[in-house]
DRENRO-20880 format. One line per field, with one value per residue (C-alpha): residue number from 1; z, x, y. Coordinates in steps of 0.001 Angstrom, whole numbers, plus 500000, padded with zeros to 6 digits. Layout:
<nodes>
nr [NUM, ...]
Z [Z, ...]
X [X, ...]
Y [Y, ...]
</nodes>
This chain:
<nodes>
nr [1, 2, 3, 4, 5, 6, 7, 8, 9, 10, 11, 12, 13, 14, 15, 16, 17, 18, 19, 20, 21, 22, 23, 24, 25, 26, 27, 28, 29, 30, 31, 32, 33, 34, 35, 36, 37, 38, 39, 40, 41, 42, 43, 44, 45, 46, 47, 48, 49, 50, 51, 52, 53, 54, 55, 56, 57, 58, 59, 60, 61, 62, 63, 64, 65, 66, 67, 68, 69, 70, 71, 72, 73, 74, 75, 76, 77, 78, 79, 80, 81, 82, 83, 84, 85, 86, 87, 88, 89, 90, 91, 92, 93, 94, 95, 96, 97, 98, 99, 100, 101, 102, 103, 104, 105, 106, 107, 108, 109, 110, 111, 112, 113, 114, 115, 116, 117, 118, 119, 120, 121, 122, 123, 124, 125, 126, 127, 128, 129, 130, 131, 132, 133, 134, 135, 136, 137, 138, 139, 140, 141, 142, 143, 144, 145, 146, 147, 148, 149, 150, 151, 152, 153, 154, 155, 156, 157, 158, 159, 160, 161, 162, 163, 164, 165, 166, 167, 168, 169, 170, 171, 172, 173, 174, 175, 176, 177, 178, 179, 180, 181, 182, 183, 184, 185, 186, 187, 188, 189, 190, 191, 192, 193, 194, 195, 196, 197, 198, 199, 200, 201, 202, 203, 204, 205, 206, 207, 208, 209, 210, 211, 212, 213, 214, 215, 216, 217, 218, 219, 220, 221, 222, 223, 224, 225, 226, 227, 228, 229, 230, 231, 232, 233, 234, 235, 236, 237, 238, 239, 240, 241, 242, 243, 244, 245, 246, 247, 248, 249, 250, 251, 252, 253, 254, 255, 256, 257, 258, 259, 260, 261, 262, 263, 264, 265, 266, 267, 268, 269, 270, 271, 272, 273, 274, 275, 276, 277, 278, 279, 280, 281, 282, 283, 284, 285, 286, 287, 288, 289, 290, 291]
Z [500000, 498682, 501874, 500991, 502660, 505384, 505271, 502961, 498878, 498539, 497173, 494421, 492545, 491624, 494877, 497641, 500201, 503777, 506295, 509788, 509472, 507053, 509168, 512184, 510080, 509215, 512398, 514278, 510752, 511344, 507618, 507380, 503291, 502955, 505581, 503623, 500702, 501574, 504132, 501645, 500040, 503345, 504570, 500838, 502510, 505806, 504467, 502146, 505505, 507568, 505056, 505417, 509529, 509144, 507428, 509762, 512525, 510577, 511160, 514185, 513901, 511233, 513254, 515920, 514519, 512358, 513520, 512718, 513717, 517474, 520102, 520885, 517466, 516655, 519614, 518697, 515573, 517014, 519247, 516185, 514654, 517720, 517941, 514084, 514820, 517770, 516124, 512953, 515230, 517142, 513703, 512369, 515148, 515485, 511886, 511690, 515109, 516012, 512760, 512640, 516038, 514666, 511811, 514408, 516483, 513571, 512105, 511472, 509714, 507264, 504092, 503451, 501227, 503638, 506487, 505392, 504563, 508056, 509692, 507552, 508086, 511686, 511793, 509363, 511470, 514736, 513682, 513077, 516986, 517997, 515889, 517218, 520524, 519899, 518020, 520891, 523389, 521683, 520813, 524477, 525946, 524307, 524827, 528225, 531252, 530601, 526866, 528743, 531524, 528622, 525319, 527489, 528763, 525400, 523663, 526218, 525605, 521688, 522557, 525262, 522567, 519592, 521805, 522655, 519181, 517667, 520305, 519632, 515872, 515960, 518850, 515885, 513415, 515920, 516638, 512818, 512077, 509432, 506239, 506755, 507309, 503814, 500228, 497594, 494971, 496143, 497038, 500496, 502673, 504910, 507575, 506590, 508308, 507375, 509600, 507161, 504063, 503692, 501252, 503566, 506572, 508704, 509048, 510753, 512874, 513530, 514530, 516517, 518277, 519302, 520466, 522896, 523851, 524791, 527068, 528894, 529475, 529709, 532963, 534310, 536728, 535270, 535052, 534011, 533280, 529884, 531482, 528719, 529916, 532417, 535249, 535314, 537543, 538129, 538583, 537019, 538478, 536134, 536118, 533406, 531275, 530095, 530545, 527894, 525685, 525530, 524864, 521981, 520613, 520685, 519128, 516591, 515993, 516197, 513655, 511452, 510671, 508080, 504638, 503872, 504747, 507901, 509621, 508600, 510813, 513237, 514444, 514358, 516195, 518812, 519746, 520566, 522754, 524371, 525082, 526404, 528023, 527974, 531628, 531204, 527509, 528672, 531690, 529808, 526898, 528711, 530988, 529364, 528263, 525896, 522477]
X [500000, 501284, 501204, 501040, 503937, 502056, 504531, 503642, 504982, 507955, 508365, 510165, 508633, 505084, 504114, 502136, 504111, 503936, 501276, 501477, 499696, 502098, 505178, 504313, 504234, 507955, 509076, 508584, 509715, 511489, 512490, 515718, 515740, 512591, 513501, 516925, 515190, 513109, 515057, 515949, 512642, 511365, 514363, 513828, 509760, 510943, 513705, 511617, 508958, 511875, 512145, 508767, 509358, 512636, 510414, 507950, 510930, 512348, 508981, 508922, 512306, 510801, 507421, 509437, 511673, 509694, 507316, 503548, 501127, 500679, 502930, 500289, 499371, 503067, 502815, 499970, 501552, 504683, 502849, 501053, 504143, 505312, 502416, 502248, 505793, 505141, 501938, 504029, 506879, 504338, 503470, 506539, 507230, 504180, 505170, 509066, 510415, 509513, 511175, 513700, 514963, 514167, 516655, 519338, 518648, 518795, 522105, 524580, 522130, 521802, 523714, 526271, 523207, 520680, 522858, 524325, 520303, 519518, 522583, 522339, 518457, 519095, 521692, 519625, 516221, 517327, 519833, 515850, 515186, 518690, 517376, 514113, 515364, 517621, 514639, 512272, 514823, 515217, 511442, 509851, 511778, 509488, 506163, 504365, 505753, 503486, 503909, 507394, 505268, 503241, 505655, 508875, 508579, 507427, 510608, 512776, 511302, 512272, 515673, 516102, 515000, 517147, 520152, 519506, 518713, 521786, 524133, 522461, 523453, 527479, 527553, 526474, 528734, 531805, 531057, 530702, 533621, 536027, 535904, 531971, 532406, 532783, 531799, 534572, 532498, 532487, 536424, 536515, 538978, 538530, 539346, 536077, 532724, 529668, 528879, 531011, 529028, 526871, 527146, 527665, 530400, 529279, 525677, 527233, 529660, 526971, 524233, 527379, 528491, 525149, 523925, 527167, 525862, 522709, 523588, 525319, 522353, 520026, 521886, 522147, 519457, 517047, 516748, 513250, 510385, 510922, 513298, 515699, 517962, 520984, 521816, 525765, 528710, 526818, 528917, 527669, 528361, 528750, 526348, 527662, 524829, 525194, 528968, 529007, 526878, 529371, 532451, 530454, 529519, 533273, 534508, 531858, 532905, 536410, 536028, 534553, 538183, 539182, 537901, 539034, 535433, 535013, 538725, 538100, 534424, 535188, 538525, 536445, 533576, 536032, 537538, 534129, 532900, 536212, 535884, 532511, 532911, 535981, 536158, 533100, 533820, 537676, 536541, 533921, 535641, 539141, 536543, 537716, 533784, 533844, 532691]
Y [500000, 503533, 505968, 509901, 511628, 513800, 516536, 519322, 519696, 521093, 524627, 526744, 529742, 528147, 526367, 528088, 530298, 528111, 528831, 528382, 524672, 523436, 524588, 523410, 520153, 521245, 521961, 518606, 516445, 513870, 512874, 514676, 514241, 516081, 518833, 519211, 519796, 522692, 524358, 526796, 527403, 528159, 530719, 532844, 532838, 534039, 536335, 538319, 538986, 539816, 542534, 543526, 543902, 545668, 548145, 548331, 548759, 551808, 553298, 553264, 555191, 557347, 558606, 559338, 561511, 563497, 566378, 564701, 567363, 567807, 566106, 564056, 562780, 562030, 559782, 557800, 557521, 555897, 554163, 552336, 552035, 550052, 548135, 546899, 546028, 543871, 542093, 541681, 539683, 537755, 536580, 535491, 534120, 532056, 530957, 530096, 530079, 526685, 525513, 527315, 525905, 522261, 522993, 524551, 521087, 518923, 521327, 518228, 516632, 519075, 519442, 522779, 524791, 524508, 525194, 528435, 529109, 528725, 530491, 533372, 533713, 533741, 536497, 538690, 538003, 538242, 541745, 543295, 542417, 543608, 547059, 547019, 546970, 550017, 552039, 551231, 552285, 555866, 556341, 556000, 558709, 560752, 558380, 558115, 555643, 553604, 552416, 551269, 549393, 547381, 546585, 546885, 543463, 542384, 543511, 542114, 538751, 538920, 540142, 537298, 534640, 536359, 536071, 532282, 531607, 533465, 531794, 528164, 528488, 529818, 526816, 524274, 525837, 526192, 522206, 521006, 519325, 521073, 518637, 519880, 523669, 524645, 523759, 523042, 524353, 528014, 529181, 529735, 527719, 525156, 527470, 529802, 529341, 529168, 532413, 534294, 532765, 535923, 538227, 541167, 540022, 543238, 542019, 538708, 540960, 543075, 540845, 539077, 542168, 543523, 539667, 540009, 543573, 541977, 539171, 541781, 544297, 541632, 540587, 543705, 545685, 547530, 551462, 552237, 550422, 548853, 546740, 547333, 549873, 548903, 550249, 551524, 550521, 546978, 543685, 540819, 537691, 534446, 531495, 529490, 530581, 533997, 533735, 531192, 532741, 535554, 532909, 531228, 534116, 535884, 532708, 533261, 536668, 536678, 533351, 536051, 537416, 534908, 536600, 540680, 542278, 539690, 540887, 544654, 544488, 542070, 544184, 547472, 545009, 543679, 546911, 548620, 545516, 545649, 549858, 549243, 546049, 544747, 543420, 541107, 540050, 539207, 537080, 535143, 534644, 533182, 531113, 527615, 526762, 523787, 524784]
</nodes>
């Protein structure tokens, strides 16, 4: 008896665009072929609508800035921009996390193409929350307390899971073995990886440097109600969790420096973490964690 696969077809440029049914199908398969296969297809999907929310974040950016009318109608306007922004990350969310956490799970199964898919979708995804986080930050000084009180926690949450998700990936790549790291067909060395695949090295280093930034000041006490801002002059005391975060995401980084436009951002990337942080980023990353 013939038995119909139950996952869903595969796509390219004429099949339907995934829904959250079919890729909650996705993100629990267990047939490794089939998941290879459409990795790829599915990280184009969820590229193109990070695209759409990086837009939406640069609103929020945008309508704060500019003079709209009366104080209080530019702030309703940047308070819908932050609102469409949150609703439009709950969404994606809701759509791709869970598989795209299956695929980080299942990384050594996965073939070179669909790996670099994955790794660069997360650094390009999860640089938008990094943003966001930075664009909310500047655009409730100007908004009342309590628009702080109510999203704040919300934003933290999507920079606490961007952080895990970004250090979960560079911890796969910094464990694959090196005949696996890179693809003869495309020029790079052995010693080159797959982080550094991208087109553009300083969105890697970037997403990289600002992950690092955020393990920090998400372990340090608050200063206003958002619960994004840190408090100065705090000591932060290792648990083994954060602290190696911050190694596996320095060895990511400083891994970076093996192609021209990698070394020239990761230096400049390096040397800012180190200005700003450099007692907590020396300690953790000379801690001896096992990556």
């Amino acid at each position: 008896m013939n038995h119909k696969s139950k996952l869903p077809d595969q796509w390219g440029p004429s099949k339907a665009v995934p829904n959250k049914e079919a890729m909650a199908v996705w993100a629990t398969c267990r047939n490794i072929v089939e998941l290879n296969m459409n990795v790829q297809a599915i990280c184009r999907k969820a590229s193109a609508e990070t695209m759409c929310i990086w837009r939406q974040i640069i609103k929020i950016k945008t309508s704060a800035n500019q003079p709209q009318g009366t104080d209080n109608q530019q702030s309703l306007s940047t308070i819908e921009a932050i609102n469409l922004a949150v609703a439009a990350i709950n969404e994606f969310n809701e759509t791709y996390q869970a598989f795209i956490l299956h695929c980080i799970n299942n990384f050594s199964c996965l073939s070179t193409c669909p790996r670099i898919s994955i790794v660069s979708h997360v650094m390009f995804w999860n640089l938008g929350i990094f943003l966001l986080v930075d664009v909310f930050q500047s655009a409730i000084k100007d908004l009342d307390d309590s628009i702080a009180l109510q999203t704040g926690p919300i934003i933290r949450k999507f920079q606490q899971d961007a952080v895990s998700c970004v250090a979960q990936a560079v911890e796969r790549v910094l464990h694959l073995p090196a005949e696996e790291a890179f693809n003869l067909q495309n020029g790079f060395g052995a010693e080159v990886p797959i982080t550094a695949y991208h087109v553009t090295p300083s969105l890697a280093v970037t997403a990289l440097q600002k992950a690092i930034e955020s393990v920090i000041n998400l372990c340090l006490p608050w200063t206003n109600q958002s619960g994004l801002t840190p408090a100065d002059g705090q000591v932060l005391i290792p648990d083994g969790i954060w602290d190696r975060q911050i190694d596996i995401l320095m060895k990511g980084l400083m891994s970076l420096d093996v192609t021209i436009g990698g070394s020239q951002t990761s230096v400049l990337a390096l040397r800012e973490l180190m200005k700003k942080h450099g007692d907590i980023v020396s300690e953790c990353w000379t801690s001896g964690f096992d990556t």
